[in-house]
BATORZA-336521 format. One line per field, with one value per residue (C-alpha): residue number from 0; x, y, z. Coordinates in steps of 0.001 Angstrom, whole numbers, plus 500000, padded with zeros to 6 digits. Each point is the difference from the previous one (the first is absolute). Example, Ala and Ser with C-alpha at 12.3 -4.5 7.8 and 13.67 -1.06 7.14 Angstrom:
<recs>
i: 0/1 $
px: 512300/501370 $
py: 495500/503440 $
pz: 507800/499340 $
</recs>
This chain:
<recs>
i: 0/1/2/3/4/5/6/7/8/9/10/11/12/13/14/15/16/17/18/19/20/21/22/23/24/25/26/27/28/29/30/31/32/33/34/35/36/37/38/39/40/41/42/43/44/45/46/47/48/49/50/51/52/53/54/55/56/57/58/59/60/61/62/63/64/65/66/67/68/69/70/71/72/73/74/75/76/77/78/79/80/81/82/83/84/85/86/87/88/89/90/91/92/93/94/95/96/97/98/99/100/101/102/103/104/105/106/107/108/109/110/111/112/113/114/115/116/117/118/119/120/121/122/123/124/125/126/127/128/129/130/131/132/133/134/135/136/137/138/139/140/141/142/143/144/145/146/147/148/149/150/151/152/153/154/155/156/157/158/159/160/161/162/163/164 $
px: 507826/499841/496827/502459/501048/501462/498763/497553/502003/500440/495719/499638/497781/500436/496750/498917/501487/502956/500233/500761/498047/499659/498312/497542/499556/496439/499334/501993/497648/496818/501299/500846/496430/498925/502762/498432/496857/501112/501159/496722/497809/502541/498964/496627/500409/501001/497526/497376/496904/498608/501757/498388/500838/503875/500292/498887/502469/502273/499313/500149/503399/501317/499175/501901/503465/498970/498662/503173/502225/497635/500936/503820/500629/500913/498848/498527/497108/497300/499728/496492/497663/496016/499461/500973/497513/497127/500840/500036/496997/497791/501225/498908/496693/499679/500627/497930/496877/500701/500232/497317/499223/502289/497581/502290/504108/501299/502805/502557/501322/496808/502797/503807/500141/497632/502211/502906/498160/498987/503352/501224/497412/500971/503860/498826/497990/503419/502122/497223/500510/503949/498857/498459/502942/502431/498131/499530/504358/500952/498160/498158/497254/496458/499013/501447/498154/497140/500946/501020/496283/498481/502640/498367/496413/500884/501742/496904/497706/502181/499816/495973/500390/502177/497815/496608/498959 $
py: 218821/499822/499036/497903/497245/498323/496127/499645/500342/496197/499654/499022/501772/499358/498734/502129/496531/500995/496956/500858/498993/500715/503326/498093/497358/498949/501675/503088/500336/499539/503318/501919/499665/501127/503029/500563/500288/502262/502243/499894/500959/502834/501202/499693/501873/502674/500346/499261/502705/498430/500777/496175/498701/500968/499278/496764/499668/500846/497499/497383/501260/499048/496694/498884/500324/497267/497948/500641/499181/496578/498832/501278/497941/496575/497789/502897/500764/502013/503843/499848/498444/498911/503200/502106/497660/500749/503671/500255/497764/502099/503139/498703/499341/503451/501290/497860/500807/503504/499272/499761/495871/499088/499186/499690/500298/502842/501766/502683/502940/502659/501404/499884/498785/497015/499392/499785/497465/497740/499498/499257/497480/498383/500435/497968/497474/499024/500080/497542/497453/500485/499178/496714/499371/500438/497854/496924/499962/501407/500187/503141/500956/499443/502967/502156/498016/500734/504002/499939/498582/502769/503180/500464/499650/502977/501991/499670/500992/503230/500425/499822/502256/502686/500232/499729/496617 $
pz: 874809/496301/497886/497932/502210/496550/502137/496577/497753/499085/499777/503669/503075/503261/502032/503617/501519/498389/497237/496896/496829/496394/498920/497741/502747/500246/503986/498582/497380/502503/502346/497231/498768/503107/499905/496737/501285/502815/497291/498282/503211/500979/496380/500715/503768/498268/497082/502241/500842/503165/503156/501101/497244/500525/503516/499530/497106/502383/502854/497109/499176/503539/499475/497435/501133/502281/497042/498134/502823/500216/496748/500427/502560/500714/503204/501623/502249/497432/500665/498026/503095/499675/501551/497226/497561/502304/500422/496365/499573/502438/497774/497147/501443/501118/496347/498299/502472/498453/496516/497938/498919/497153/497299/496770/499116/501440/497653/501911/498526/501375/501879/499728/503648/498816/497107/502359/502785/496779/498706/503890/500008/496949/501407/503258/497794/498657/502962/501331/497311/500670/503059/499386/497292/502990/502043/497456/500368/503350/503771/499941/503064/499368/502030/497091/497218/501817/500925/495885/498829/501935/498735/496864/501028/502636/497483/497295/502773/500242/496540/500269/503081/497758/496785/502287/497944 $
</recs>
């Protein structure tokens, strides 16, 4: 099978339910922020130090096929479940009992694999108000609002966990 499959050529996608929709269509735009951002934390898997740091990374990673396959899809069961917001809630939890208290702005860049998470985090910032643009014109799932509003949080706690702030 080709890369080319020469079915975009005329500025349409076709959904994982198999509709197909403009390129620049607002729920297009929302999972390629969060393919972006996928992008952005390989980066930072890579250019991070900390073997915890990049496993983690790496669990997170697993995730968001699901998300993107969410927001691909029309009248569909979710993939993203409460489960996977409380996994990633009681993870964050766990970092942040390790970090030091956050006492002032924090700025990235102490290490390239810091640098990396921060610009994911931005990236997921993004795809989470594409998110809530999507939503104000189409039915979206609430349990991926809610798994979005946590993403970045996670992802800046890695970033804290990475540069040791």
């Amino acid at each position: 099978m080709s890369v080319y499959t020469k079915t975009g050529d005329k500025g349409e996608t076709g959904l994982y339910t198999g509709e197909r929709v403009k390129k620049n269509s607002l729920r297009v735009s929302a999972y390629g922020a969060v393919d972006e951002a996928a992008g952005a934390l390989s980066l930072a898997r890579g250019l991070s130090e900390k073997a915890e740091v990049k496993e983690k990374i790496f669990a997170f990673q697993k995730l968001l096929p699901l998300l993107m396959a969410d927001l691909a899809s029309l009248n569909q069961e979710p993939m993203i479940m409460s489960a996977h917001i409380e996994q990633i809630e009681r993870e964050m939890d766990e970092i942040e009992g390790k970090l030091p208290p956050l006492k002032c702005f924090i700025i990235s860049g102490n290490t390239k694999g810091g640098g990396a998470l921060d610009l994911a985090r931005g990236i997921l910032r993004r795809a989470e108000r594409e998110y809530l643009t999507l939503k104000e014109a189409e039915s979206v799932h609430d349990v991926d609002g809610i798994f979005m509003n946590r993403l970045s949080d996670y992802v800046f706690l890695l970033m804290r966990m990475e540069e040791n702030v």
